[in-house]
C-alpha positions in Angstrom: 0.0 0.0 0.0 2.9 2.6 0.6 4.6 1.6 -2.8 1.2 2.2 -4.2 1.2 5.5 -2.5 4.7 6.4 -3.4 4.0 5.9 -7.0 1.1 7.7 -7.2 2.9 10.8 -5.8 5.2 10.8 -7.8 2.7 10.6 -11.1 0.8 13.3 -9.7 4.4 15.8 -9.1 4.2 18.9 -7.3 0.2 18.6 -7.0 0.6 15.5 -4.4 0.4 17.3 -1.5 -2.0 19.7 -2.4 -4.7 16.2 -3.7 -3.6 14.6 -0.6 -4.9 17.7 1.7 -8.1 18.3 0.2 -8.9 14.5 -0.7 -10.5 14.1 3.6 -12.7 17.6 3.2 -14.0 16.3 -0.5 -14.8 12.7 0.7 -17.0 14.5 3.7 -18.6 16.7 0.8 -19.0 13.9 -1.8 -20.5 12.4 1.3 -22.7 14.8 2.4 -24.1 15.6 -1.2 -25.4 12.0 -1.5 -28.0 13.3 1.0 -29.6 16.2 -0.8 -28.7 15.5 -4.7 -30.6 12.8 -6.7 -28.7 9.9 -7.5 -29.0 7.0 -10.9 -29.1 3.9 -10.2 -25.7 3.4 -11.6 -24.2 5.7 -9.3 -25.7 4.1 -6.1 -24.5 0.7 -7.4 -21.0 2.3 -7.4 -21.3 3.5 -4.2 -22.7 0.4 -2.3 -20.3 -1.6 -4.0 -17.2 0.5 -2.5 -18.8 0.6 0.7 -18.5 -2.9 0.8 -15.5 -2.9 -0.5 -14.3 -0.4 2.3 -15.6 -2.5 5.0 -13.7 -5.4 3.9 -10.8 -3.8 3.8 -11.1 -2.0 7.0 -11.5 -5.5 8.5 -8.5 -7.0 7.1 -6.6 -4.5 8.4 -8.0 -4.8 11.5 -7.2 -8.4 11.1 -3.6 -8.4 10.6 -2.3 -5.3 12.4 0.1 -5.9 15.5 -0.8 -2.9 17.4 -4.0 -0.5 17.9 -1.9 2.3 17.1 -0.7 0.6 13.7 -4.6 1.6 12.6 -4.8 5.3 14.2 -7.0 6.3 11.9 -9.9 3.8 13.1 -11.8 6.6 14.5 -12.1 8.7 11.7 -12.3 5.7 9.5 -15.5 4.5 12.0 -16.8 7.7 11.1 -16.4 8.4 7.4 -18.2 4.6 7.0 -21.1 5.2 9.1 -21.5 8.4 7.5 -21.2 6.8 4.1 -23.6 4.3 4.6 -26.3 6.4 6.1 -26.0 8.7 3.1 -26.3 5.9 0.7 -29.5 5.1 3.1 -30.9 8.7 2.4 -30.1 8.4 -1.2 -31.4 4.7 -1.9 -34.8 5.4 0.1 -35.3 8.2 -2.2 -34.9 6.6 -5.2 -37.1 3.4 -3.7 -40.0 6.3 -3.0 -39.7 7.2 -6.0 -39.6 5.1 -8.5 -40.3 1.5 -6.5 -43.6 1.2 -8.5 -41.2 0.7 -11.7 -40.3 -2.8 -10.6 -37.4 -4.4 -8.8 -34.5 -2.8 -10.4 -35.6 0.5 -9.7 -32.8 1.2 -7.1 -30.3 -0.4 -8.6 -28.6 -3.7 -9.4 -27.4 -4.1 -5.8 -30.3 -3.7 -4.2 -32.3 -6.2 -6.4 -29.7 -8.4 -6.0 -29.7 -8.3 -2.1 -33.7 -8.9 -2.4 -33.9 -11.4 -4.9 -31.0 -13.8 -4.6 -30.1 -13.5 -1.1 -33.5 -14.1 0.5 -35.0 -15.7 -2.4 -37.5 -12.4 -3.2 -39.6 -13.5 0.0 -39.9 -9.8 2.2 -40.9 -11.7 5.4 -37.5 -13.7 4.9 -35.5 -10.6 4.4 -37.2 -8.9 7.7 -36.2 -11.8 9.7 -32.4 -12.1 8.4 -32.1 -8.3 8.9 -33.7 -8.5 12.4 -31.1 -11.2 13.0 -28.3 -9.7 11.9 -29.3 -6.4 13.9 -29.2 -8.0 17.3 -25.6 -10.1 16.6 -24.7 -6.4 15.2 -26.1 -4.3 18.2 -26.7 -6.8 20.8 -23.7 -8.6 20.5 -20.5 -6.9 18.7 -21.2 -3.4 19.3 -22.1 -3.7 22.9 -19.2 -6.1 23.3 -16.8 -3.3 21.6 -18.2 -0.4 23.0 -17.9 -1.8 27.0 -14.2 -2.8 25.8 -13.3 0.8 24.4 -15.0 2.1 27.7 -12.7 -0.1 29.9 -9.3 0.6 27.7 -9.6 3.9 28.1 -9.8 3.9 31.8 -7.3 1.6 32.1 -5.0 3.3 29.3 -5.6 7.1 31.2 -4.8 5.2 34.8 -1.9 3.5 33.4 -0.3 7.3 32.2 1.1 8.1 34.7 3.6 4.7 35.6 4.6 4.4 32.1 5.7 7.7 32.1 7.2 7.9 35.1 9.0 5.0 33.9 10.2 6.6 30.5 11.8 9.4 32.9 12.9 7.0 35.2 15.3 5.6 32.3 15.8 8.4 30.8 17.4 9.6 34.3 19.3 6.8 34.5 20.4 6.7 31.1 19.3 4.3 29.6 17.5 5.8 26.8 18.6 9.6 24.9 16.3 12.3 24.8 15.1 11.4 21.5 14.0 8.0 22.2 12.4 9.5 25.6 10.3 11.6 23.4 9.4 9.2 21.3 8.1 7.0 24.1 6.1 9.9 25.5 4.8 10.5 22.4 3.3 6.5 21.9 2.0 6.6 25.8 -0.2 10.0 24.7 -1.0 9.0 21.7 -2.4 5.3 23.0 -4.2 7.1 25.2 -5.6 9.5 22.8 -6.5 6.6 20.6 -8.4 4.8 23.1 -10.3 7.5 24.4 -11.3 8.4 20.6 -12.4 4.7 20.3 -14.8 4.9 23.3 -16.8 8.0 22.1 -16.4 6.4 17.9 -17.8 2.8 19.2 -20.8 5.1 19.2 -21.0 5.7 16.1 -21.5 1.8 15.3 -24.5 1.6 17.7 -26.1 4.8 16.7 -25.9 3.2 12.9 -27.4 0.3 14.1 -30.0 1.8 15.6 -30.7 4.1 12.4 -30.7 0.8 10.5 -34.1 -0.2 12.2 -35.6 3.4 12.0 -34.9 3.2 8.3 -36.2 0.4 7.4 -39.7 1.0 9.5 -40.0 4.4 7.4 -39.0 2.7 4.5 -42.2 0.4 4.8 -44.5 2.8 5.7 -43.8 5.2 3.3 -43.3 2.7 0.6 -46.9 1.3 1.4 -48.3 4.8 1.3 -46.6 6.1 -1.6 -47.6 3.3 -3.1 -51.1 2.5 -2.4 -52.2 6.6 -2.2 -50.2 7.9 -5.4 -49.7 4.8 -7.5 -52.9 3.2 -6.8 -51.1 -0.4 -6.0 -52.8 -2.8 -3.9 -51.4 -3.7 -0.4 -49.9 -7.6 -2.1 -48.2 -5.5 -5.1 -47.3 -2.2 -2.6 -45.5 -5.0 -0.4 -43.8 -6.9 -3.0 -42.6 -3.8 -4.7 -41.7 -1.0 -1.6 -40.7 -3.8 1.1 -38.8 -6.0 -0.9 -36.6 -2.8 -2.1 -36.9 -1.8 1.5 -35.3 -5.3 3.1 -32.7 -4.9 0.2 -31.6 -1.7 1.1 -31.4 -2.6 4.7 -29.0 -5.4 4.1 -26.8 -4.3 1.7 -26.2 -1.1 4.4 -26.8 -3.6 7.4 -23.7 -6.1 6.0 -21.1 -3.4 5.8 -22.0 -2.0 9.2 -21.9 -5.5 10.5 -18.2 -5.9 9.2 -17.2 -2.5 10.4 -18.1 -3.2 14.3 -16.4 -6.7 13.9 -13.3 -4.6 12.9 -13.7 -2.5 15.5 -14.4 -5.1 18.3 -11.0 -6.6 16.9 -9.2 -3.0 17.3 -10.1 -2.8 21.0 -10.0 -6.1 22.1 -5.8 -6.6 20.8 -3.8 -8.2 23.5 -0.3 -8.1 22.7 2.1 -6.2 20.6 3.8 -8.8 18.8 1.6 -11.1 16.4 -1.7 -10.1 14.8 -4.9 -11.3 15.2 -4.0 -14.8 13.4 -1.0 -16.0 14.7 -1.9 -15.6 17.8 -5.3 -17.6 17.5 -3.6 -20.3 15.7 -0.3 -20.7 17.9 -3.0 -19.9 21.3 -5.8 -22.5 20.3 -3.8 -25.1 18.2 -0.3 -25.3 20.0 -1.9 -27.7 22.3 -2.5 -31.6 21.2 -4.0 -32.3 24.5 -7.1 -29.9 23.3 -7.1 -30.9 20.4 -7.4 -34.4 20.9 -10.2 -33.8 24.1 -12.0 -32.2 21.1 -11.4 -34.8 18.8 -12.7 -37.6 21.2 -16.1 -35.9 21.7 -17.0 -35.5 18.6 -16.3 -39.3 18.2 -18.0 -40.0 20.4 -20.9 -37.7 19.4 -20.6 -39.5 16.0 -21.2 -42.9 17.2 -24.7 -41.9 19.2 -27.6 -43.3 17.0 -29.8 -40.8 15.3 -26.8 -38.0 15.3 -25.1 -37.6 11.5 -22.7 -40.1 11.6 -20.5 -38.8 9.1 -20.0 -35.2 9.7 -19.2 -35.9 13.2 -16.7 -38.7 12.5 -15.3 -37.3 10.1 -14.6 -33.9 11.7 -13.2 -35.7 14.7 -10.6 -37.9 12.8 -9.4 -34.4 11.1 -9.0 -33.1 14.6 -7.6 -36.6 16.1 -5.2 -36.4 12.9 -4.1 -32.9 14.1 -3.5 -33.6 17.3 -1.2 -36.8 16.4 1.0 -34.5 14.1 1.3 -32.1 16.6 2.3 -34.1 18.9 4.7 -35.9 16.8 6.4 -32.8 16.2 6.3 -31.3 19.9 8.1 -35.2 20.8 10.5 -34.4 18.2 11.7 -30.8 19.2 11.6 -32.0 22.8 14.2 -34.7 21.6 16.2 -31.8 20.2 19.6 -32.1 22.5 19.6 -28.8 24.4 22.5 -26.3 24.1 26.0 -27.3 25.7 25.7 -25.3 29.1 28.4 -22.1 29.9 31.6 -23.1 30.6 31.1 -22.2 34.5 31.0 -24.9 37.4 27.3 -25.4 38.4 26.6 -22.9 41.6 29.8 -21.4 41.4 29.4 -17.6 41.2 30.7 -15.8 38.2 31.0 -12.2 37.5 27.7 -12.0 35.6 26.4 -12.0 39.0 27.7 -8.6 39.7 24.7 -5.9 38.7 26.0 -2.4 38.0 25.6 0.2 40.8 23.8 3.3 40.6 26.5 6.5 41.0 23.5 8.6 42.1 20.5 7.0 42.8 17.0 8.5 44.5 14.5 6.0 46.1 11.4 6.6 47.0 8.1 5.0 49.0 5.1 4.6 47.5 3.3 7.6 48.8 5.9 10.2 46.6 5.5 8.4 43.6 2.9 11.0 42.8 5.9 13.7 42.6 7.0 12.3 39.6 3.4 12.0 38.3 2.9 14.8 36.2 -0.9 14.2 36.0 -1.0 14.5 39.4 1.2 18.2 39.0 4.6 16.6 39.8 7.7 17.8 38.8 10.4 16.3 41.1 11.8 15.3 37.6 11.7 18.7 36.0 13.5 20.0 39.8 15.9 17.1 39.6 16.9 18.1 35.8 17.2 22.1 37.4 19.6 20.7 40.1 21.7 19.4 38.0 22.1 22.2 35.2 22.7 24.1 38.6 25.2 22.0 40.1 27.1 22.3 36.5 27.1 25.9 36.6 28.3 26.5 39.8 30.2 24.1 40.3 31.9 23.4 37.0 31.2 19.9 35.6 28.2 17.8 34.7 27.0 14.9 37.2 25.9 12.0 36.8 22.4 11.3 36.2 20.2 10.9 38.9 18.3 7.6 38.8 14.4 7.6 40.1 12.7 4.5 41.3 10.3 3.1 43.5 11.5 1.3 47.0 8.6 -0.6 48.5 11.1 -1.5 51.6 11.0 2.2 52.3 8.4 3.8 54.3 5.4 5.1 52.5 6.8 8.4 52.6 10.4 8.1 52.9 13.4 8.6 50.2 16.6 7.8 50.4 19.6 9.4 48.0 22.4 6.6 47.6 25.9 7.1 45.9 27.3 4.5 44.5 24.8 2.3 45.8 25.2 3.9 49.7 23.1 5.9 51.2 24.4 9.8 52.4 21.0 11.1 52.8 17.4 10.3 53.8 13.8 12.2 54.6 10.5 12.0 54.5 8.4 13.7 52.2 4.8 13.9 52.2 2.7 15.1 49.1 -0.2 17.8 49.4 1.5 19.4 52.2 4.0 22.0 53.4 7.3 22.3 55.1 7.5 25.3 56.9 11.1 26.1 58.1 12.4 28.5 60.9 15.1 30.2 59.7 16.0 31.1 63.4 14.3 33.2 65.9 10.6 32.7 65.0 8.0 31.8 68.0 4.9 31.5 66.4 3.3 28.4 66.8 2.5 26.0 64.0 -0.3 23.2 64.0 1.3 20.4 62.3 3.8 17.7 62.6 7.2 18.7 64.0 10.5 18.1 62.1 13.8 19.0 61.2 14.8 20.1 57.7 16.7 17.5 56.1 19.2 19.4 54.2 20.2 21.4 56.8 18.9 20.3 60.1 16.4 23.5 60.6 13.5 23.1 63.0 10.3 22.8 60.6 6.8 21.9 60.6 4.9 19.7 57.9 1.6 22.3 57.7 -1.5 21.9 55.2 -2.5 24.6 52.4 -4.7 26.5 55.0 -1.8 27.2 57.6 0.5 28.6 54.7 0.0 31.8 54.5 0.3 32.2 57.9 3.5 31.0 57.9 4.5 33.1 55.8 3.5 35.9 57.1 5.0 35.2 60.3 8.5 34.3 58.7 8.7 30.8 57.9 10.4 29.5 54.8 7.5 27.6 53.2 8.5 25.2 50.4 6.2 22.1 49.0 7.1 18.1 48.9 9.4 18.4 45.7 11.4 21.3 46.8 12.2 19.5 50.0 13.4 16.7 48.2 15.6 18.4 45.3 16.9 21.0 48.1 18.3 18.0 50.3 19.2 16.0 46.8 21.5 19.3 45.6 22.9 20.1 49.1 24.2 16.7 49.5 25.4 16.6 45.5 27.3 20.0 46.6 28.6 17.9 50.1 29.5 15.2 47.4 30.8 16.8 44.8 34.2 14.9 45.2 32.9 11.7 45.1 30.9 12.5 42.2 33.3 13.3 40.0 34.5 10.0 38.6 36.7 9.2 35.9 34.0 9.4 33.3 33.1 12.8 34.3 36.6 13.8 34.2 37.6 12.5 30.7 33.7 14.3 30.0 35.4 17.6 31.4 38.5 17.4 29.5 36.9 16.3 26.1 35.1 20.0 26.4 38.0 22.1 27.8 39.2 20.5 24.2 36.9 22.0 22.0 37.3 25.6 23.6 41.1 25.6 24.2 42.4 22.6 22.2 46.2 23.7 22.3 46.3 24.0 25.9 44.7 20.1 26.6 46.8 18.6 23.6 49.9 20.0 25.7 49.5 19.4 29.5 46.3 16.5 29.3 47.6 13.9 29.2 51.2 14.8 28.3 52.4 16.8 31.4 49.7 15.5 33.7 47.6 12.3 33.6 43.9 12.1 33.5 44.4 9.9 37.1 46.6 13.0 38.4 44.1 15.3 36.6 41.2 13.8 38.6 42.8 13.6 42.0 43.8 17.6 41.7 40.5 18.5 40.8 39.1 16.0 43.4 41.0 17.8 46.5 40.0 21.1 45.3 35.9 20.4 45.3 36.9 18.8 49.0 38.4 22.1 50.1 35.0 23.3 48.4 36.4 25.1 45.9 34.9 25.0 42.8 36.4 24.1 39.0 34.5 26.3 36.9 37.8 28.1 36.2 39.0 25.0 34.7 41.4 26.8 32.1 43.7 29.0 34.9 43.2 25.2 36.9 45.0 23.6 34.0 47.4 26.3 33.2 48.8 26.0 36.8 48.9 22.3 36.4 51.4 23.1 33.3 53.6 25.0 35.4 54.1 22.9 38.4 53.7 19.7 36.4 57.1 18.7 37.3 56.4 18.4 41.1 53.3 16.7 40.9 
């Protein structure tokens, strides 16, 4: 389909772009006309005949897609085809009001077909298989779907906010770039976007249903008045001429919009995101010979009750019994297959696989202040944490590390801890919705709240709701919320730190940008003069003495002259 695409781009040249933007607002025109302009029968053949063929093909894709969001357009697609098909309604009950009385081909070769061969020109045949289909269509699928799209999209929304927490959780820890980061945000909105679109467009297939029983009813009465009042027919030739157009109408609109809800009961019922629709049935419902040969013994033994068809029942279970024995065979055979030759490590010996990489900076947190990362919930410890460290790298005068976020259910519910290479230097509590109000020294108003002690610097503080903090303020406090409590205590101790932090990585980091604003100057004393292990250890004892390295060029320069003695 995209080669076909492609191609016809490039035969229509420059104009491509300008067809392709105005070929959604003509289709909803083209649509809309069918409604108000009389149509031939030709020209409603044509149209039922790509509805249908619209509806297939909206199923197949349905039917082999791997993902929901592989068929985005499903909403807009529901709509367009339940818009055609109600126009092509409008149009084919004016031309059956019309000119009905002329005989059965009046509305077209479609129709006539649909009222002659599939229901054997008998009216009160056709009103049964259409009242039929109507309840599996609105009974059964599009009650099914539209429950389903009401449940994803609760689910979907709910799930938001973990998923992204745990793209920034990753993205802090660096496991992913910014790029794929956005990308990831991008899929978790636009799933969600997607679902909620399919809960309010699964209304679209009920309200069509629904407008597939009206029409019909007013396609009888008024066919039966038109007529019996202005063609003088008699009520026998009124109903073989008006309902038997009438049924025909119905199902030839009824069968598309039975395809389109089964396409869109496939679209929100997908499980998985790796196979479509039909792998996934066939290697779900026939990997199992055990099932299949349960299944294959009932029906034998269905087939050998008297009275029951003998044949259709045996022979259906010796297919399925023949199944099962091949499938068997083969799982025998690939159970047979020797397995690999196992590592070349003695069994319960420990090996240095074992060893999981530490965290250089790390932030934990209980359950409760998961909801600062939320940013449904109006969380930004992330967006803090990401200040901290731009921050931290201008004051001090290198990048850190990133910070990795995660959950700690050993934790209390509202406790964090900040570990460094995997040990903790700092912990708190933290509790969302609430204030910490901090003396700065000197202040003897009383508080209502929960007494504490700030746990960055060791201040007396108060945890105080919304109501008290004005009052605070106004009588001196320092009043910060949740996530400034945290990223304050996270950035002192990353300034307390600073030493530790700055590994070798950071300092090869540091040097490869000194090199692209003075490159003479690292190309003679890094690492000529002075080592990037000598390098590190100088710039490690000044951030002990706290002194900072944002002069990092008169730093090196003094390296170059006492090189000798270091």
């Amino acid at each position: 389909m995209n080669d076909l695409l492609k191609t016809l781009q490039q035969r229509l040249g420059p104009h491509a772009h300008l067809i392709q933007g105005l070929s959604a607002p003509l289709l909803v025109v083209m649509i809309l006309s069918m409604m108000v302009l009389p149509m031939p029968a030709w020209l409603l053949d044509t149209f039922f005949t790509l509805n249908i063929a619209v509806a297939l093909m909206v199923m197949m894709v349905a039917a082999y897609m791997v993902r929901p969001l592989d068929f985005m357009a499903f909403p807009s697609v529901l709509l367009l085809t339940t818009l055609m098909r109600l126009s092509l309604n409008v149009a084919s009950t004016r031309v059956v009001l019309l000119e009905g009385h002329t005989g059965a081909g009046a509305a077209g070769a479609v129709i006539e077909a649909f009222g002659h061969f599939l229901i054997g020109g008998n009216f009160a045949v056709g009103l049964i298989v259409f009242a039929i289909l109507v309840v599996i269509n609105f009974v059964v699928v599009t009650k099914g779907a539209e429950r389903i799209a009401e449940v994803s999209a609760r689910f979907t929304l709910d799930a938001m906010p973990g998923k992204q927490m745990a793209v920034d959780a990753d993205l802090n820890a660096g496991l992913i770039d910014e790029t794929e980061a956005r990308r990831r945000r991008l899929e978790i909105g636009e799933e969600a976007n997607f679902f909620g679109a399919m809960d309010g467009a699964s209304k679209f297939v009920r309200g069509d249903a629904m407008a597939g029983i009206l029409i019909l009813l007013i396609n009888i009465v008024g066919g039966f008045t038109v007529g019996m009042v202005q063609h003088d027919l008699s009520a026998g030739q009124a109903a073989n001429s008006y309902i038997l157009l009438a049924v025909g109408d119905a199902l030839v609109a009824q069968i598309p919009g039975l395809l389109i809800s089964v396409a869109a009961a496939m679209v929100v019922s997908r499980v998985g995101k790796e196979h479509d629709v039909s792998n996934q049935i066939m290697s779900q419902m026939l990997g199992s010979p055990r099932v299949l040969g349960i299944t294959a013994a009932i029906l034998t033994l269905l087939g050998i009750v008297p009275g029951m068809p003998h044949v259709v029942f045996l022979g259906m279970g010796s297919a399925i019994g023949y199944g099962a024995w091949r499938l068997s065979r083969r799982l025998e055979r690939e159970k047979n297959v020797p397995p690999p030759p196992p590592p070349a490590t003695n069994d319960g010996e420990a090996s240095w696989d074992d060893l999981q990489p530490i965290d250089l900076l790390g932030l934990e947190l209980g359950y409760r202040l998961i909801s600062l990362v939320d940013k449904k919930r109006q969380g930004d410890l992330l967006t803090r944490i990401k200040g901290v460290r731009r921050k931290f790298a201008q004051e001090v005068g290198f990048l850190p590390p990133a910070v990795h976020v995660r959950d700690n259910l050993e934790l209390k519910p509202s406790a964090y801890r900040i570990t460094l290479r995997g040990v903790m230097v700092g912990e708190g509590e933290a509790f969302p919705g609430m204030f910490l109000a901090i003396n700065p020294g000197g202040i003897t108003t009383p508080l209502i709240g929960t007494a504490t002690t700030d746990p960055a610097f060791g201040l007396p503080a108060h945890w105080i709701d919304d109501r008290q903090k004005e009052a605070a303020q106004m009588a001196g406090f320092t009043v910060v919320d949740s996530e400034t409590v945290v990223a304050t205590h996270l950035s002192h101790l990353m300034q307390t730190q600073a030493a530790r932090l700055l590994s070798r990585t950071e300092t090869q980091q540091l040097v490869e940008h000194v090199s692209k604003l003075a490159p003479k100057l690292i190309e003679e004393v890094v690492p000529k003069m002075v080592t990037i292990a000598n390098f590190q250890k100088v710039l490690q004892l000044l951030l002990e003495e706290a002194v900072h390295i944002r002069d990092i060029r008169t730093i090196i320069e003094t390296l170059a002259e006492y090189a000798g003695t270091i």
